[in-house]
N, C-alpha and C positions, 0 to 999 in steps of 0.2 A: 691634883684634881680638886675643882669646887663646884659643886653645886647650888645653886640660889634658886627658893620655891617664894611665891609669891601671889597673893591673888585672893586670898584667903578674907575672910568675911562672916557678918551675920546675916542672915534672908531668911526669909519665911521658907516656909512648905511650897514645895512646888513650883520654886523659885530658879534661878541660874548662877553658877559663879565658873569663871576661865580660870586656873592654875596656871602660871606658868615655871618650867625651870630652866635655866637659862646654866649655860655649862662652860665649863671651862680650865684648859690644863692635860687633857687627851683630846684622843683622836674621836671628835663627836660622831662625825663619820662613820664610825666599825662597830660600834658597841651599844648594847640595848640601854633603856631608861626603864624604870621603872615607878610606878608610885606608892607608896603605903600611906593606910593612915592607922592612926592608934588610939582609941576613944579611951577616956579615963579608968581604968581598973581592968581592959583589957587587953589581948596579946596585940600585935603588932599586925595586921592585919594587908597581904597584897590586894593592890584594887586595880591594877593597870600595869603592862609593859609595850615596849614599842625596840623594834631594832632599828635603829639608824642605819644600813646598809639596806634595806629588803625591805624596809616598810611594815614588816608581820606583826600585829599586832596580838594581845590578848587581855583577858578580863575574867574579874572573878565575878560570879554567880549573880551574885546581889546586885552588880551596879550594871550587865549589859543590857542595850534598848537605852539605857539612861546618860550614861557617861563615854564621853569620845576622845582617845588619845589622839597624838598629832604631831609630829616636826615639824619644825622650819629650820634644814640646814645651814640659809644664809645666817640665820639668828642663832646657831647653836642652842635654838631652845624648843623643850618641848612641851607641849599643851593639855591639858585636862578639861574638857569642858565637860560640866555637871551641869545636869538639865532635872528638872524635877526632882528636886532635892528632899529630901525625905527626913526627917528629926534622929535616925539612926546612922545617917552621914555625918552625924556631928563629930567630926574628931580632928585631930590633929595630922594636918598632911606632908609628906615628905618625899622628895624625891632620889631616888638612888642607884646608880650604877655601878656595874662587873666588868671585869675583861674573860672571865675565863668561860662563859657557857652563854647561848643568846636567849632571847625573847621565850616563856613559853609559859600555861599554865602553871606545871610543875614546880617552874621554878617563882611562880608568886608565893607558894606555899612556904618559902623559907628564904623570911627576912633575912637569918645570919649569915647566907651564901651570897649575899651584896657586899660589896663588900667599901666603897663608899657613899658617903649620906651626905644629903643636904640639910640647914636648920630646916623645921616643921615652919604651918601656917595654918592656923588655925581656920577650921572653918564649924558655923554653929547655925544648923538650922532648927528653926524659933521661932515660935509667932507670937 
């Protein structure tokens, strides 16, 4: 299984950046993505999941209205577009998928039940 995140940047306030992760080594097909990011001296934080089968998306608290997940199963990759970036988005982004449980709030809450990761991409908004 590898993941590869990418997209990652500095932009001002209020600004946009695409993520993307682009997958490979399972079945892209059956199994959710998710994104975390993890800002310096805190926990690891869920921002996004999407299942590859069903399309069912979700989002923690802070980013919906702002941030829109996405596939494209020809590309095995999936999308983060951040729109009005805010100075407390500043962290480091990662993406990660499971086989054993699908897309859902709950389970943004617990990074350690992912159970592969992608390297991070840093993303720093800053004016």
């Amino acid at each position: 299984v590898q993941l590869q995140a990418s997209g990652g940047g500095l932009v001002q306030p209020g600004g946009s950046l695409r993520l993307s992760c682009v997958a490979s080594g399972f079945g892209f097909d059956y199994y959710p993505i998710a994104w975390f990011r993890q800002a310096p001296g805190k926990e690891r934080e869920g921002v996004s999941c999407i299942n590859n089968n069903d399309g069912k998306t979700d989002y923690t608290d802070s980013v919906k209205d702002r941030f829109t997940i996405a596939r494209d199963k020809a590309k095995n990759t999936v999308y983060l577009q951040m729109n009005n970036l805010r100075p407390e988005d500043t962290a480091v982004y990662y993406c990660a998928t499971d086989f054993e449980e699908p897309c859902s709030s709950r389970r943004l809450q617990y990074s350690y039940r992912w159970d592969y990761w992608g390297k991070g991409t840093q993303v720093t908004v800053s004016s």
